[in-house]
C-alpha positions as CSV (number, residue, x, y, z in Angstrom):
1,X,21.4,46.5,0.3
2,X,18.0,44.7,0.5
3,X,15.4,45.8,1.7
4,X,12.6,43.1,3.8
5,X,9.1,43.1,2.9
6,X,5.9,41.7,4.7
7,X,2.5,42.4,3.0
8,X,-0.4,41.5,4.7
9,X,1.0,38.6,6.4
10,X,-0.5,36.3,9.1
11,X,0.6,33.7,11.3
12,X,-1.3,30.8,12.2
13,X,-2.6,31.9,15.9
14,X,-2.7,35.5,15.3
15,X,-5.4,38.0,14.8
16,X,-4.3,40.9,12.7
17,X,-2.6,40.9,9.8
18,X,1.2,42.3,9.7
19,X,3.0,44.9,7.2
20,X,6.6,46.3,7.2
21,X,9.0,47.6,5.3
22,X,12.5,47.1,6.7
23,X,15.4,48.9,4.7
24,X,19.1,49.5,4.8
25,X,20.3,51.9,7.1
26,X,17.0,51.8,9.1
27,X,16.5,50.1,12.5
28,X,13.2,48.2,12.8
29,X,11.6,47.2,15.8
30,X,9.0,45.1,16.6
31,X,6.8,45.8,20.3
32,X,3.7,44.3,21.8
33,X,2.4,40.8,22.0
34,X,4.3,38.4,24.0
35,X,8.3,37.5,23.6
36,X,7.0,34.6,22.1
37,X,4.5,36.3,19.5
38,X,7.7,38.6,18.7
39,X,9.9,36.0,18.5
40,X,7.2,34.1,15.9
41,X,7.6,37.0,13.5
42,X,11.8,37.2,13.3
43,X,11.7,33.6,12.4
44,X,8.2,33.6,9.8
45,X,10.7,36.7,7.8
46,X,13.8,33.7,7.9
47,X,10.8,31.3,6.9
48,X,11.0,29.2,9.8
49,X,7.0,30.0,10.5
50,X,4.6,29.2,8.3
51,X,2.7,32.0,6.7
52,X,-1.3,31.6,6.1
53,X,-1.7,34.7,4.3
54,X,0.7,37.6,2.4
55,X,3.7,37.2,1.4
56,X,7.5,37.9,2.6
57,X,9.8,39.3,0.3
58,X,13.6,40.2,-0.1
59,X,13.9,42.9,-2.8
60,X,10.8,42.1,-4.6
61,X,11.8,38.1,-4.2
62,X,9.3,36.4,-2.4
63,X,9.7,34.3,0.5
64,X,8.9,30.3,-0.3
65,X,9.8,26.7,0.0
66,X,11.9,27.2,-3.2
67,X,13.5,30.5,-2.6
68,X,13.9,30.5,1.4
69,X,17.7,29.0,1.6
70,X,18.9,31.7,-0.6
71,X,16.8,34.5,1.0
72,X,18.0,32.8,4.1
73,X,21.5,33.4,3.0
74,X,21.0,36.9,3.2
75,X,20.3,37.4,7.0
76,X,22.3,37.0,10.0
77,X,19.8,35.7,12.9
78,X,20.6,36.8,16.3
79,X,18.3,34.1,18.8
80,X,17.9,34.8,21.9
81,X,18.4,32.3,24.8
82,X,20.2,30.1,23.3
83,X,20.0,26.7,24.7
84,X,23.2,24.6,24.5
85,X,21.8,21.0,24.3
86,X,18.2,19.6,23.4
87,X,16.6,18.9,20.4
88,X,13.3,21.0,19.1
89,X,10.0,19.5,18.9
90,X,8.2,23.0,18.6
91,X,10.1,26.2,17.6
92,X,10.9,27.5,21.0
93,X,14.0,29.7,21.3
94,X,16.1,27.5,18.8
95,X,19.3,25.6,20.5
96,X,22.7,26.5,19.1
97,X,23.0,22.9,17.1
98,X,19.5,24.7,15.4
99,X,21.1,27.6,14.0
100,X,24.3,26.2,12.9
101,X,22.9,23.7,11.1
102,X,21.0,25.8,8.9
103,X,22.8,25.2,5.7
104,X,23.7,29.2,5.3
105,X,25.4,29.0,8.6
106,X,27.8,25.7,8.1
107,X,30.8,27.2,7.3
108,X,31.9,30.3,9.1
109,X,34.8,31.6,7.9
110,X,35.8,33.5,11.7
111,X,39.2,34.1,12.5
112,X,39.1,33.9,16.7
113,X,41.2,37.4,16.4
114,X,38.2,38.9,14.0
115,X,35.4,37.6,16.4
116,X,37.1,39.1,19.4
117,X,37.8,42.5,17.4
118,X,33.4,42.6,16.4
119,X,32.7,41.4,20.6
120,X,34.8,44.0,21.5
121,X,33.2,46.7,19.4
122,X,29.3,45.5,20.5
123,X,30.7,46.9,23.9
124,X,28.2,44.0,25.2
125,X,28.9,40.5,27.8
126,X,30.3,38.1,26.4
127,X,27.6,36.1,25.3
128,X,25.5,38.2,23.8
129,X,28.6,40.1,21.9
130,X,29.5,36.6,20.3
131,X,26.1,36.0,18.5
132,X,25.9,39.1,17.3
133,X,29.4,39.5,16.2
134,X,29.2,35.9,14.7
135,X,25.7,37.4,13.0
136,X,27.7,40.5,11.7
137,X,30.8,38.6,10.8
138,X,28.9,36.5,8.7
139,X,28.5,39.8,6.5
140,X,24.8,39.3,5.7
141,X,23.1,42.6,4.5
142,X,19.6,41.8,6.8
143,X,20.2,41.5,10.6
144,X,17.1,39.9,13.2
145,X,18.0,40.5,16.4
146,X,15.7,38.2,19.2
147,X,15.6,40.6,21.9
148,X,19.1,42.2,22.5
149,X,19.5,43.9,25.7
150,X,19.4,47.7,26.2
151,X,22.9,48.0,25.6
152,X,23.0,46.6,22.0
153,X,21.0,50.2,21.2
154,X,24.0,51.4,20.1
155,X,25.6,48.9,17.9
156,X,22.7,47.8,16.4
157,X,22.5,51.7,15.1
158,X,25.8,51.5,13.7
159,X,25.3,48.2,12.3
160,X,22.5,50.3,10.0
161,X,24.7,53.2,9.3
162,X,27.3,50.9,7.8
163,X,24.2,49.1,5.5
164,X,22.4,46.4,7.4
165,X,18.9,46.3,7.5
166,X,18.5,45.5,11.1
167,X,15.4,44.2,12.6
168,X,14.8,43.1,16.3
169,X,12.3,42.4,18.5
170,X,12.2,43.9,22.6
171,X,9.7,44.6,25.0
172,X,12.6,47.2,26.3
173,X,11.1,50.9,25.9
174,X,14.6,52.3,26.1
175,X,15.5,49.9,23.6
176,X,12.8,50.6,21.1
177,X,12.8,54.0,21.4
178,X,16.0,54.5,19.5
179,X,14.5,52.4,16.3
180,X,14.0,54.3,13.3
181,X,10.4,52.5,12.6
182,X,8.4,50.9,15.7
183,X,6.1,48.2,14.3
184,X,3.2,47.1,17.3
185,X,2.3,43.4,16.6
């Protein structure tokens, strides 16, 4: 399973400089800053943000204009808020239209009986249970999560003991403290 990578990196905007290393198995977690700042750094690592400095990587691969549809190919992106409608003039929490029309995401091969089976075992609403289960179903080794609720804790522990490499980012003490690593922004 592949492991995710950021050395050195920085984001127009920010400060500080950002390292990680995300493997399979491991829950990562990403705390401090603003749900926006947070939110900046799930979608720099599917190389939706531009990076001024570092480099992103995917087992040693990294992270460019030339490699960043197949890397892409290898995550399942949970966003949060989803918004139904609307286009996107500034990378805001992305609208549904946004993340199914990223080319890894066009053809979903989801039976409605396998979707329900994953929602039920999330144990979460409705809504949140069916992006992540459409993120898991998608069977990509590298899961970011845009801040789940306190209740995903659990599946997104399970999701690492069967192999993902699950990132997220919460502002949710419960919910960080059952990460493996706890990276402060």
């Amino acid at each position: 399973m592949p492991m995710l990578e950021l050395n050195e990196v920085l984001l127009s905007g920010e400060e500080r400089t950002l390292s990680l290393m995300a493997e399979a198995g491991q829950t990562t977690c990403l705390v401090g800053g603003t749900r926006r700042r947070r939110q900046r750094w799930l979608l720099a690592m599917l190389g939706l943000e531009p990076v001024q400095v570092g480099y992103i990587s995917v087992d040693g691969e990294p992270l460019n204009r030339a490699t960043a549809g197949a890397l892409r190919a290898l995550m399942g992106y949970v966003p949060d808020g989803l918004r139904t409608e609307g286009q996107v003039v500034s990378y805001e929490p992305p609208t549904v239209q946004d993340v199914f029309q990223l080319r890894a995401n066009r053809h979903l091969p989801i039976s409605n009986g396998l979707l329900a089976e994953e929602m039920r075992r999330t144990g979460l609403p409705a809504d949140e249970a069916r992006w992540l289960a459409v993120a898991v179903l998608l069977g990509r080794p590298i899961l970011l999560v845009d801040h789940p609720s306190a209740a995903a804790a659990d599946y997104l522990r399970l999701q690492a003991r069967e192999g993902h490499t699950v990132v997220f980012a919460t502002d949710d003490e419960v919910l960080w403290r059952t990460a493996d690593k706890v990276i402060e922004i």
